[in-house]
LUMLUMDREN-2810 file (N, C-alpha, C; in Angstrom, 1 decimal):
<atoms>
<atom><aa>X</aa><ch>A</ch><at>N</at><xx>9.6</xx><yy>-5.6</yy><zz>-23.2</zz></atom>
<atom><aa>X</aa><ch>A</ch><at>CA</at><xx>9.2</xx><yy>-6.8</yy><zz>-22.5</zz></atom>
<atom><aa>X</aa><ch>A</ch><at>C</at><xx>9.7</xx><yy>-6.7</yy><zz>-21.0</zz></atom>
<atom><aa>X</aa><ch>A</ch><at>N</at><xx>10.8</xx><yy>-6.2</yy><zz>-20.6</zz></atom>
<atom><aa>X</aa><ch>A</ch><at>CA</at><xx>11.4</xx><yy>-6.4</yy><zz>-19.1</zz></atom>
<atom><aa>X</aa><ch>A</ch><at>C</at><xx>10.5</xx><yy>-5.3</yy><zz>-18.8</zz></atom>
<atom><aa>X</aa><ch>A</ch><at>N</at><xx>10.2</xx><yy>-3.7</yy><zz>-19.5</zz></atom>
<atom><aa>X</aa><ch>A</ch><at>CA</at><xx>9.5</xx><yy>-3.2</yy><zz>-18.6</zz></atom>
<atom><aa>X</aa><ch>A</ch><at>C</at><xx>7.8</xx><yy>-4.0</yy><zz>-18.5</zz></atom>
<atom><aa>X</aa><ch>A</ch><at>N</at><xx>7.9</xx><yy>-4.4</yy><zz>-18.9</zz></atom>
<atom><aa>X</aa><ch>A</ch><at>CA</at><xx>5.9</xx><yy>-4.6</yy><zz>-18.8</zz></atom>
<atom><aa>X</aa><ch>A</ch><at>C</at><xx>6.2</xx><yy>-5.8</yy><zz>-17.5</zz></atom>
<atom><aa>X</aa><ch>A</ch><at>N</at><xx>7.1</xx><yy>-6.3</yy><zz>-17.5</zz></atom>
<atom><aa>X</aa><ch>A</ch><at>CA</at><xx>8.0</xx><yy>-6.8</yy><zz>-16.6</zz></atom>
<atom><aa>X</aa><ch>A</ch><at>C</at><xx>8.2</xx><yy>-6.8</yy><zz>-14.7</zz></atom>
<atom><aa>X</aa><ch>A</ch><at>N</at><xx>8.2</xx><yy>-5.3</yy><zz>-15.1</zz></atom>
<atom><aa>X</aa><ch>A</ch><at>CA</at><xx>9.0</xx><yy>-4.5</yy><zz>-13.9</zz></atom>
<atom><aa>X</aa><ch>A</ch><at>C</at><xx>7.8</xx><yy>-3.7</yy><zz>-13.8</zz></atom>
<atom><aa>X</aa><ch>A</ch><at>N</at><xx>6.9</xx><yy>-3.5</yy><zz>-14.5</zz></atom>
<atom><aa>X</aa><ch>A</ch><at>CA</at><xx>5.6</xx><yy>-2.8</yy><zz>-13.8</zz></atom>
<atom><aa>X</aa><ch>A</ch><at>C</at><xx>5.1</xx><yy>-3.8</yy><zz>-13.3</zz></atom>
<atom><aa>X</aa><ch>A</ch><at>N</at><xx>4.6</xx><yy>-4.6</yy><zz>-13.8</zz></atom>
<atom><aa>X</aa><ch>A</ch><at>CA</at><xx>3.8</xx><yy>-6.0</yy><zz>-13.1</zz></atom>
<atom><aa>X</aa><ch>A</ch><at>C</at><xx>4.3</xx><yy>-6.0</yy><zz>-12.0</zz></atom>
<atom><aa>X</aa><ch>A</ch><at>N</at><xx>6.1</xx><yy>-6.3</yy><zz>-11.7</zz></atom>
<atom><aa>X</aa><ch>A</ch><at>CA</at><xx>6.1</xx><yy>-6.8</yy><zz>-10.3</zz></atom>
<atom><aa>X</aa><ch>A</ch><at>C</at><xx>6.0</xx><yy>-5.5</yy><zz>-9.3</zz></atom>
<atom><aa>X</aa><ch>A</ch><at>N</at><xx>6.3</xx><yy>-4.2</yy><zz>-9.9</zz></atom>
<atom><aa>X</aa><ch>A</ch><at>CA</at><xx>6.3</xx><yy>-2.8</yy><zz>-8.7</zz></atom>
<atom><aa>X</aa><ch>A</ch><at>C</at><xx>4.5</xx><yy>-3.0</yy><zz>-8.3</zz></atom>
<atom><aa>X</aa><ch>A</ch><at>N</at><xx>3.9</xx><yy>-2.8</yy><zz>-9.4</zz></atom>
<atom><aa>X</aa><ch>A</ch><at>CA</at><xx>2.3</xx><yy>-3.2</yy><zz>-9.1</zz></atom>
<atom><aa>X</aa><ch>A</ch><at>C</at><xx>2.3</xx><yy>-3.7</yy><zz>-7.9</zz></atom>
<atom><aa>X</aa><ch>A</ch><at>N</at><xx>2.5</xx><yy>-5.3</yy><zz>-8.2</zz></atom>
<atom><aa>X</aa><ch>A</ch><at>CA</at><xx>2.2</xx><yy>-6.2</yy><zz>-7.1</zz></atom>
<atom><aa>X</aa><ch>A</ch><at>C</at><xx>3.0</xx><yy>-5.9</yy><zz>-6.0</zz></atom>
<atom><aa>X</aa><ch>A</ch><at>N</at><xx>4.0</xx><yy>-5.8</yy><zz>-5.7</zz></atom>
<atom><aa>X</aa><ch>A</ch><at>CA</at><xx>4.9</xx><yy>-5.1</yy><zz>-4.4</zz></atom>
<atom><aa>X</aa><ch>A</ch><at>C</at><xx>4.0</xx><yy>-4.0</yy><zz>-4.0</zz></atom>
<atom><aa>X</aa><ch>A</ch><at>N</at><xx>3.4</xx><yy>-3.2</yy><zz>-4.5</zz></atom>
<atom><aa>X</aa><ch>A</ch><at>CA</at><xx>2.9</xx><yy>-1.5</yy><zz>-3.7</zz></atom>
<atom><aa>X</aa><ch>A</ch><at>C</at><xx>1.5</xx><yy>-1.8</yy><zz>-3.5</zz></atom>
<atom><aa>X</aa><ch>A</ch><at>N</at><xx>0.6</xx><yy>-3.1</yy><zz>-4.2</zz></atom>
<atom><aa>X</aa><ch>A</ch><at>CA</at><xx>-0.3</xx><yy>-3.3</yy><zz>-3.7</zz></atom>
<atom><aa>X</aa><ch>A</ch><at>C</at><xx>-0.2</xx><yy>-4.6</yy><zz>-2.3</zz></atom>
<atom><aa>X</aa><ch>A</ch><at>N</at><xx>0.6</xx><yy>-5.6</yy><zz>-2.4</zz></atom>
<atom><aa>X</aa><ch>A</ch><at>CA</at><xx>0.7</xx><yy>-6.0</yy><zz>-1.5</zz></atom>
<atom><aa>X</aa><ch>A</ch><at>C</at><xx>1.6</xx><yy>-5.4</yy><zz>0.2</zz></atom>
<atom><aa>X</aa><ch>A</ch><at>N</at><xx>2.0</xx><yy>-4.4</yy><zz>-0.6</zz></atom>
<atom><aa>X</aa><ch>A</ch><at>CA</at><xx>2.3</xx><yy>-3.8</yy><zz>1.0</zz></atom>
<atom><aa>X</aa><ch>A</ch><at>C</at><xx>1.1</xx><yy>-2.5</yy><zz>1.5</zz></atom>
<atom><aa>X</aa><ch>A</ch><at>N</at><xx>0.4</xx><yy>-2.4</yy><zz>0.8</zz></atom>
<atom><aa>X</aa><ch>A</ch><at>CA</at><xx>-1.2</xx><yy>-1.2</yy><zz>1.0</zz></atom>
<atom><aa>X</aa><ch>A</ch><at>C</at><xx>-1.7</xx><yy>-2.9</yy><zz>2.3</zz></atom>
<atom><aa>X</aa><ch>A</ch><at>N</at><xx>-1.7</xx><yy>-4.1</yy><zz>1.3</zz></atom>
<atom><aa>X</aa><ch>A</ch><at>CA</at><xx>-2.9</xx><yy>-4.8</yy><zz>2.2</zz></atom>
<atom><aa>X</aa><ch>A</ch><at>C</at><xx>-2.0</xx><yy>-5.4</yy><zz>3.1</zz></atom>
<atom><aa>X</aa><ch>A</ch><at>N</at><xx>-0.9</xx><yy>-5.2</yy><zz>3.5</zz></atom>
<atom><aa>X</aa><ch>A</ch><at>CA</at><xx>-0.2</xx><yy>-5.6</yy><zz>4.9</zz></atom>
<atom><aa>X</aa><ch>A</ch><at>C</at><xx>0.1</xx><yy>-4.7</yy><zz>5.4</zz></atom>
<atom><aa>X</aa><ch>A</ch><at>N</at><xx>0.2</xx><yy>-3.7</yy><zz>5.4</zz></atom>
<atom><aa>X</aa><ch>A</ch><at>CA</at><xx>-0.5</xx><yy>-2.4</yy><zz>6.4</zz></atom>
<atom><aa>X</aa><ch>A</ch><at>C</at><xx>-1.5</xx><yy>-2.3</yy><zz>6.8</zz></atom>
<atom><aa>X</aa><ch>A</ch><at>N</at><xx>-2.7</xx><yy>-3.0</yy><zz>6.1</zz></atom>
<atom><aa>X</aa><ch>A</ch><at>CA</at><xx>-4.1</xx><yy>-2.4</yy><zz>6.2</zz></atom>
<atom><aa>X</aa><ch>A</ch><at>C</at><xx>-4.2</xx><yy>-3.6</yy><zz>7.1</zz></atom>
<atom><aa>X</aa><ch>A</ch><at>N</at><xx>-4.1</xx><yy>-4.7</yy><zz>6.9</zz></atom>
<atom><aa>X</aa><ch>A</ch><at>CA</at><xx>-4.0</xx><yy>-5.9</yy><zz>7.9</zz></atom>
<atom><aa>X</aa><ch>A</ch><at>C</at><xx>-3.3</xx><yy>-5.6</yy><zz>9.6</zz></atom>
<atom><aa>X</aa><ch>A</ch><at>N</at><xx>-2.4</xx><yy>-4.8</yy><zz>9.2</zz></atom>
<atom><aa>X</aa><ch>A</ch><at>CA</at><xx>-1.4</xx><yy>-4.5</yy><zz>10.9</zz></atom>
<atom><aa>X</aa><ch>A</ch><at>C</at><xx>-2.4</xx><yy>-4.2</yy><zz>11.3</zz></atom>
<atom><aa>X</aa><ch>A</ch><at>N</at><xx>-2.9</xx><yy>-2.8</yy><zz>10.5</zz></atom>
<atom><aa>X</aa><ch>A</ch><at>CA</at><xx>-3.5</xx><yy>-1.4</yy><zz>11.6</zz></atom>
<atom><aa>X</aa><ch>A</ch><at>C</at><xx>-4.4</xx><yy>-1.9</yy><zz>12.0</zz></atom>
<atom><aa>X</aa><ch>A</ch><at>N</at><xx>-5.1</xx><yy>-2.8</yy><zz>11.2</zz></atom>
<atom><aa>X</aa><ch>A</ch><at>CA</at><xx>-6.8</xx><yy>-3.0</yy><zz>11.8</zz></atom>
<atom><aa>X</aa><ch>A</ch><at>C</at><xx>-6.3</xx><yy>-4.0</yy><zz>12.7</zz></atom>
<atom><aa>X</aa><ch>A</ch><at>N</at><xx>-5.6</xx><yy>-5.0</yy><zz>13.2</zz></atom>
<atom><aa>X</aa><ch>A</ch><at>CA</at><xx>-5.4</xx><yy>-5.6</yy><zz>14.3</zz></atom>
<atom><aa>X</aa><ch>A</ch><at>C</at><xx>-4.4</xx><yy>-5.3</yy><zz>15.6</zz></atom>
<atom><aa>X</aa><ch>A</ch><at>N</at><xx>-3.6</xx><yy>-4.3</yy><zz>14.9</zz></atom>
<atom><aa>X</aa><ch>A</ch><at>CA</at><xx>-3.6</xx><yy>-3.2</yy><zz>16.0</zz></atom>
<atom><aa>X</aa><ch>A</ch><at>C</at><xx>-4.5</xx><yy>-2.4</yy><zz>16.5</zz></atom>
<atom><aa>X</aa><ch>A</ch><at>N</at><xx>-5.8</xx><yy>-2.0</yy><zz>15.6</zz></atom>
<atom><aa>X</aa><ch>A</ch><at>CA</at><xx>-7.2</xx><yy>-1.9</yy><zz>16.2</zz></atom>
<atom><aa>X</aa><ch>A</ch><at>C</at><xx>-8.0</xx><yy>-2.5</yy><zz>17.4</zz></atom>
<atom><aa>X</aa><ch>A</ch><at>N</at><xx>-8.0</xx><yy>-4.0</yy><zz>16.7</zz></atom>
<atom><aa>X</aa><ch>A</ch><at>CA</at><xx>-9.0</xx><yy>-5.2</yy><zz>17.6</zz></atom>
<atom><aa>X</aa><ch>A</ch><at>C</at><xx>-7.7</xx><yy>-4.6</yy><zz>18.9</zz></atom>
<atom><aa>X</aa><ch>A</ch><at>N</at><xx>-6.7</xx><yy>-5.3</yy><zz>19.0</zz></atom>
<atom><aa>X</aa><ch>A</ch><at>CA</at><xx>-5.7</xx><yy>-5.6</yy><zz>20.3</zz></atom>
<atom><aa>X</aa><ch>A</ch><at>C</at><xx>-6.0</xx><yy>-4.5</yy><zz>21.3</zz></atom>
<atom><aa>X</aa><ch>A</ch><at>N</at><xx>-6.3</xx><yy>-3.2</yy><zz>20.8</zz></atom>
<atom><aa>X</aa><ch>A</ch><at>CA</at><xx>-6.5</xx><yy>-2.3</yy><zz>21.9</zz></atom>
<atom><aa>X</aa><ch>A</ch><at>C</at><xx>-5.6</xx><yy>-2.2</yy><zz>22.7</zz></atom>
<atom><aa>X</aa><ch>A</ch><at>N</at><xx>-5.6</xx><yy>-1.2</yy><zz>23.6</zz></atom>
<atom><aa>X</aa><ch>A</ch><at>CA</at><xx>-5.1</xx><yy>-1.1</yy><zz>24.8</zz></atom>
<atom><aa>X</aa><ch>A</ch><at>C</at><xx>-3.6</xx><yy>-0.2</yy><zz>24.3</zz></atom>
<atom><aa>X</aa><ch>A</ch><at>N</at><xx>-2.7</xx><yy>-0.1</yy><zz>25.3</zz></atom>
<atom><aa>X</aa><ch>A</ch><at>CA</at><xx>-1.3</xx><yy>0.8</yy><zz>24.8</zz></atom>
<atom><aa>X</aa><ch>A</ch><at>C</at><xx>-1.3</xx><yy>0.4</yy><zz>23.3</zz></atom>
<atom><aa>X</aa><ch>A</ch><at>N</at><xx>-0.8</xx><yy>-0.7</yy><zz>22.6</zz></atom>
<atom><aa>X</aa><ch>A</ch><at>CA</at><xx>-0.5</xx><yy>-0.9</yy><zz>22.1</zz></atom>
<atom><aa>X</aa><ch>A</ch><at>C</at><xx>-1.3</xx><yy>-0.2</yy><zz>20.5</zz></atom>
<atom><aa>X</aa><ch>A</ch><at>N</at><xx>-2.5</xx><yy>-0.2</yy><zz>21.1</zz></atom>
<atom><aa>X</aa><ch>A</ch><at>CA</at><xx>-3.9</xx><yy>1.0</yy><zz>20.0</zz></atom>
<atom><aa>X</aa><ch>A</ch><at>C</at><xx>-3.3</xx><yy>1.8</yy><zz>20.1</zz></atom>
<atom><aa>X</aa><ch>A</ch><at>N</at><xx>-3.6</xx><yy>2.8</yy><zz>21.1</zz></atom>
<atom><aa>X</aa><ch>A</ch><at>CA</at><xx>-3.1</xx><yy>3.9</yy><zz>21.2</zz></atom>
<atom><aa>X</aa><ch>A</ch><at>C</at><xx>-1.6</xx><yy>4.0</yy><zz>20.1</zz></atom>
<atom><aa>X</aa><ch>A</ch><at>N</at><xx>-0.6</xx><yy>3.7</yy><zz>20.5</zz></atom>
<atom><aa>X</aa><ch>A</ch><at>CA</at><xx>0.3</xx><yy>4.0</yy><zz>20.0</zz></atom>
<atom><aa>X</aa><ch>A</ch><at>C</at><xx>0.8</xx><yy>3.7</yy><zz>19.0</zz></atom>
<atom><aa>X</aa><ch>A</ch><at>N</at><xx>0.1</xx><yy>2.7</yy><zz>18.2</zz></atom>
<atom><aa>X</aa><ch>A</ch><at>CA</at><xx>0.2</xx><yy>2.9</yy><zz>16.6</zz></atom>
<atom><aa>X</aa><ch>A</ch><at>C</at><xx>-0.6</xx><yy>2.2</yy><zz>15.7</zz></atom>
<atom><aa>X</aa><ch>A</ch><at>N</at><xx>-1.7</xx><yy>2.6</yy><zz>16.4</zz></atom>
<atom><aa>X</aa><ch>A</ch><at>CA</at><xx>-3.1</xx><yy>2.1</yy><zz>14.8</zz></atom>
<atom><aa>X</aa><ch>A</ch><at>C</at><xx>-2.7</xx><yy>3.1</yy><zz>14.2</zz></atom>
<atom><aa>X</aa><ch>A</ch><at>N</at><xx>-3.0</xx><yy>4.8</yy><zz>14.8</zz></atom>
<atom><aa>X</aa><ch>A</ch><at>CA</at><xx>-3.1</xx><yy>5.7</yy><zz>14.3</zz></atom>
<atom><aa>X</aa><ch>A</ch><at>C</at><xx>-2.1</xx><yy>5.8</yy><zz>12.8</zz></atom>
<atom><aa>X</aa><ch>A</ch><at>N</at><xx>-0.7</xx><yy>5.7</yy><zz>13.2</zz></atom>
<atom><aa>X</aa><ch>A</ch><at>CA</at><xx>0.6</xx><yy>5.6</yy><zz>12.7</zz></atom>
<atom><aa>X</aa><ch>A</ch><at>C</at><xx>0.2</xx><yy>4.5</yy><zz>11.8</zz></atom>
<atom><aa>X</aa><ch>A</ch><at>N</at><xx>0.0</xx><yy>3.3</yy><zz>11.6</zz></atom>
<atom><aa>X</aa><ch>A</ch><at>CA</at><xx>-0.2</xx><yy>2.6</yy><zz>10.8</zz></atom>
<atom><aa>X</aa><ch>A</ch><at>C</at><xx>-1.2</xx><yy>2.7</yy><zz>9.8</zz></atom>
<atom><aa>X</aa><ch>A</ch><at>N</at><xx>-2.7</xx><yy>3.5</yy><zz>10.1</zz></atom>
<atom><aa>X</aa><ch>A</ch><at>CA</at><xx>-3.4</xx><yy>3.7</yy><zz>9.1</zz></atom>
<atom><aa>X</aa><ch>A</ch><at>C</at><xx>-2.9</xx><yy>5.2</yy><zz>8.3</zz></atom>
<atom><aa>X</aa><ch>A</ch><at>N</at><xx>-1.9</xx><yy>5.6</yy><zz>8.9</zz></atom>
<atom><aa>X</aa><ch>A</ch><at>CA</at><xx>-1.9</xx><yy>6.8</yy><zz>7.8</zz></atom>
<atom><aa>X</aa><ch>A</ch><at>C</at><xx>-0.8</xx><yy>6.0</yy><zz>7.1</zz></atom>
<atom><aa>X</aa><ch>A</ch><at>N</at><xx>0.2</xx><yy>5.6</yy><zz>7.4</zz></atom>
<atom><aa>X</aa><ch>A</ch><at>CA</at><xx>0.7</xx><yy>5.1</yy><zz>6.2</zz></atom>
<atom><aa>X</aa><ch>A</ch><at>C</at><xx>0.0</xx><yy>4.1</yy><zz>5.6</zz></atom>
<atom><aa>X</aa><ch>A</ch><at>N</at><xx>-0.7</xx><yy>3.6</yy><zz>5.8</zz></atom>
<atom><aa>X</aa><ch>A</ch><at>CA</at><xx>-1.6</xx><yy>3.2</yy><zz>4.5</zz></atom>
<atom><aa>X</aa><ch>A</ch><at>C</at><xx>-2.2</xx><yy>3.9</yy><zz>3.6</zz></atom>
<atom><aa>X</aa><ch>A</ch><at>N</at><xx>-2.5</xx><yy>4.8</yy><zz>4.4</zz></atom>
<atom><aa>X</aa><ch>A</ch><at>CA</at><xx>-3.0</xx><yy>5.9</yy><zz>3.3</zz></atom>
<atom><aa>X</aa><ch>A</ch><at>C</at><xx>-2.0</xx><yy>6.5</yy><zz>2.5</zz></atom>
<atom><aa>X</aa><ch>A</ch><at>N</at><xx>-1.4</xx><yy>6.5</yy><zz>2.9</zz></atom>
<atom><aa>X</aa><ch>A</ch><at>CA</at><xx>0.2</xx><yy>7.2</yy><zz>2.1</zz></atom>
<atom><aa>X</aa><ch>A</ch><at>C</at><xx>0.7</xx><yy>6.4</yy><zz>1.5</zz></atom>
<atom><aa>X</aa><ch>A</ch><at>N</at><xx>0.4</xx><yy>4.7</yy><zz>1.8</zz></atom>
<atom><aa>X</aa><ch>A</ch><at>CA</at><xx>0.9</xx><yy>4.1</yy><zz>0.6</zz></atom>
<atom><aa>X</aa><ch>A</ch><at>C</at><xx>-0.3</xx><yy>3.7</yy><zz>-0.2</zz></atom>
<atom><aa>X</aa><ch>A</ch><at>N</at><xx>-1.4</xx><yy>4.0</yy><zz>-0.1</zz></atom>
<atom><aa>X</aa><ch>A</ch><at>CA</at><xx>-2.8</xx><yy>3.7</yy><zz>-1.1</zz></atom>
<atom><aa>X</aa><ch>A</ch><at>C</at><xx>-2.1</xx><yy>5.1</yy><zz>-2.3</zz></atom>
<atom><aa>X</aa><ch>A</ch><at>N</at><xx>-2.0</xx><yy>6.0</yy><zz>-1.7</zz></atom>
<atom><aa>X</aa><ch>A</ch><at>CA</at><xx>-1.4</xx><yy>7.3</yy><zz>-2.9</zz></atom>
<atom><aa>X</aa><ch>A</ch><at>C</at><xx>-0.7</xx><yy>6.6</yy><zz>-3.7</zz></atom>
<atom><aa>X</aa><ch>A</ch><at>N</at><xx>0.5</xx><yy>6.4</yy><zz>-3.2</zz></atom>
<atom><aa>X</aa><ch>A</ch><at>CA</at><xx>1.7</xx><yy>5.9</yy><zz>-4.4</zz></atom>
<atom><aa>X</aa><ch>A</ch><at>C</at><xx>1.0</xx><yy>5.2</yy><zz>-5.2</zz></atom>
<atom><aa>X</aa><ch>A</ch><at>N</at><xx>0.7</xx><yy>4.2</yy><zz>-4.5</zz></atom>
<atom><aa>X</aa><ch>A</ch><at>CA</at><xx>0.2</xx><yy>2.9</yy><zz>-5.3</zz></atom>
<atom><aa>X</aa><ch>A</ch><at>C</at><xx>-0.7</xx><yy>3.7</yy><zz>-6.7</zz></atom>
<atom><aa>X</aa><ch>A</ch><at>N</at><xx>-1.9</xx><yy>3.9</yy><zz>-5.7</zz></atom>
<atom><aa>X</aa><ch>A</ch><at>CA</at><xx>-2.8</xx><yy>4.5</yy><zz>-7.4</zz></atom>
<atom><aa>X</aa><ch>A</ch><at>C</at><xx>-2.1</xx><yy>5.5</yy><zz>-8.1</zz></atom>
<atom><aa>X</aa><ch>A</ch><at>N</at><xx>-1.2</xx><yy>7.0</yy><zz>-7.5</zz></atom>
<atom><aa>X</aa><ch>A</ch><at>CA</at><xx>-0.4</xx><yy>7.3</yy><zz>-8.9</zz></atom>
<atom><aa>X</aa><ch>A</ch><at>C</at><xx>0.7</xx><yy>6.4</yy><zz>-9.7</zz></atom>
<atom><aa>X</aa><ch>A</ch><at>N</at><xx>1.1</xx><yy>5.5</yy><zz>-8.9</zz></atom>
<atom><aa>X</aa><ch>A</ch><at>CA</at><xx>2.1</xx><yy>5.0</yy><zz>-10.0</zz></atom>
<atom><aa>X</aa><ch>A</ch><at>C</at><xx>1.3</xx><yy>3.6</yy><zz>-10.8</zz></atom>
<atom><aa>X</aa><ch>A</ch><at>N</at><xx>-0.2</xx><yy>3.4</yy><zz>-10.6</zz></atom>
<atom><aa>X</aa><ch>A</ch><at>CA</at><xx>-0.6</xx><yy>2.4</yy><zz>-11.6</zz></atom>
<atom><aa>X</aa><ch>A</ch><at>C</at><xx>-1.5</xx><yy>3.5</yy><zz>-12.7</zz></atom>
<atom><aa>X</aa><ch>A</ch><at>N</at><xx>-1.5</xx><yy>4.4</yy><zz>-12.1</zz></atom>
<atom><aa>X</aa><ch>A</ch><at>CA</at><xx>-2.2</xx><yy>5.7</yy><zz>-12.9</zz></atom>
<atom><aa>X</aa><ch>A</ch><at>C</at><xx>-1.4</xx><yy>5.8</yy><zz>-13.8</zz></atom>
<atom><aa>X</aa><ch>A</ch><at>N</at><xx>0.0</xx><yy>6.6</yy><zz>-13.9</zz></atom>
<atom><aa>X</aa><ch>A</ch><at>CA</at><xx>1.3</xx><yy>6.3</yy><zz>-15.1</zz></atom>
<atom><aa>X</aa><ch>A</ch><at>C</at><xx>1.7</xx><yy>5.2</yy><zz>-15.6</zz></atom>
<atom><aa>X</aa><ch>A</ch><at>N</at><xx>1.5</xx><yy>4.3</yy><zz>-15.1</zz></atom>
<atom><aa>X</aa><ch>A</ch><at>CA</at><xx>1.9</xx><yy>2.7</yy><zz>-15.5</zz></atom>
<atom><aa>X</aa><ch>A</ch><at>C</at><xx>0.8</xx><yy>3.1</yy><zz>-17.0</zz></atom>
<atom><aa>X</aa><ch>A</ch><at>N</at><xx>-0.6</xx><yy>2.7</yy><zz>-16.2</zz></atom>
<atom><aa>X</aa><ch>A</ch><at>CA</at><xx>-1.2</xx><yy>2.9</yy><zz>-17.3</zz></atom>
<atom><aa>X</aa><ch>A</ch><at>C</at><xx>-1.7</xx><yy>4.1</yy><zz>-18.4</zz></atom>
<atom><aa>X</aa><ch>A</ch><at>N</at><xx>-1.3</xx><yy>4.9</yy><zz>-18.1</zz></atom>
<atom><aa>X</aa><ch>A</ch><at>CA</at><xx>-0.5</xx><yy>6.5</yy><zz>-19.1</zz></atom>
<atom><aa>X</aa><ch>A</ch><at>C</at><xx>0.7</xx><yy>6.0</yy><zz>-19.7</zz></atom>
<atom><aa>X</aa><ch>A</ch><at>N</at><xx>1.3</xx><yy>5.5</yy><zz>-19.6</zz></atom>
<atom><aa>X</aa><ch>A</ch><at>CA</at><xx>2.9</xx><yy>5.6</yy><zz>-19.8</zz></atom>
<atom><aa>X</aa><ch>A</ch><at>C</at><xx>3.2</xx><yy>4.4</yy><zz>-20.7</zz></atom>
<atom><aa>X</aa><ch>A</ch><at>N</at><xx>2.7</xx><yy>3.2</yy><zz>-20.5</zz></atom>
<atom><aa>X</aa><ch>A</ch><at>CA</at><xx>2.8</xx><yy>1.6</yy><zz>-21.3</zz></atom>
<atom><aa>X</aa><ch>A</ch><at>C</at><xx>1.5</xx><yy>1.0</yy><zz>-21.5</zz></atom>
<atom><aa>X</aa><ch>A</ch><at>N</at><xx>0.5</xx><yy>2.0</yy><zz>-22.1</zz></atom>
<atom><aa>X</aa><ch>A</ch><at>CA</at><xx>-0.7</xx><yy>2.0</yy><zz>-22.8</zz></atom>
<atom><aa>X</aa><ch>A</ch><at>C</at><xx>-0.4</xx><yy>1.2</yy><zz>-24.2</zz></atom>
<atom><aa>X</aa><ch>A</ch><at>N</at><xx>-0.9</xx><yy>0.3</yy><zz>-25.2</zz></atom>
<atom><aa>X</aa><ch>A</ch><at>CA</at><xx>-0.5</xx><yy>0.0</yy><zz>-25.7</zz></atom>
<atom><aa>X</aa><ch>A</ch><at>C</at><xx>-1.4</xx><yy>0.7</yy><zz>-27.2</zz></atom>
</atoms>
């Protein structure tokens, strides 16, 4: 029970920080100017890097506490 627990809430933590990344970068998009320049880029790769985690660790979640 505490793990079905502790996946649910890591789930929701690694997906809600994918969509507040994805939220920065794309309005560090619109804002343009130095501020583009200097870290949309930076901000959409870690989203990318945390879209990874995210899908391998709900990939094992659901490999691992399959019922």
């Amino acid at each position: 029970m505490i793990t079905g627990i502790f996946v649910k809430i890591l789930s929701m933590i690694l997906l809600i920080a994918v969509g507040v990344v994805l939220i920065l970068g794309i309005g560090t998009l619109f804002k343009g100017g130095e501020t583009s320049k200097k870290y949309s880029n930076k901000l959409m790769q870690l989203r990318v890097l945390l879209q990874f985690i995210a899908v391998i660790a709900l990939v094992c979640f659901a490999y691992f506490f399959k019922n």
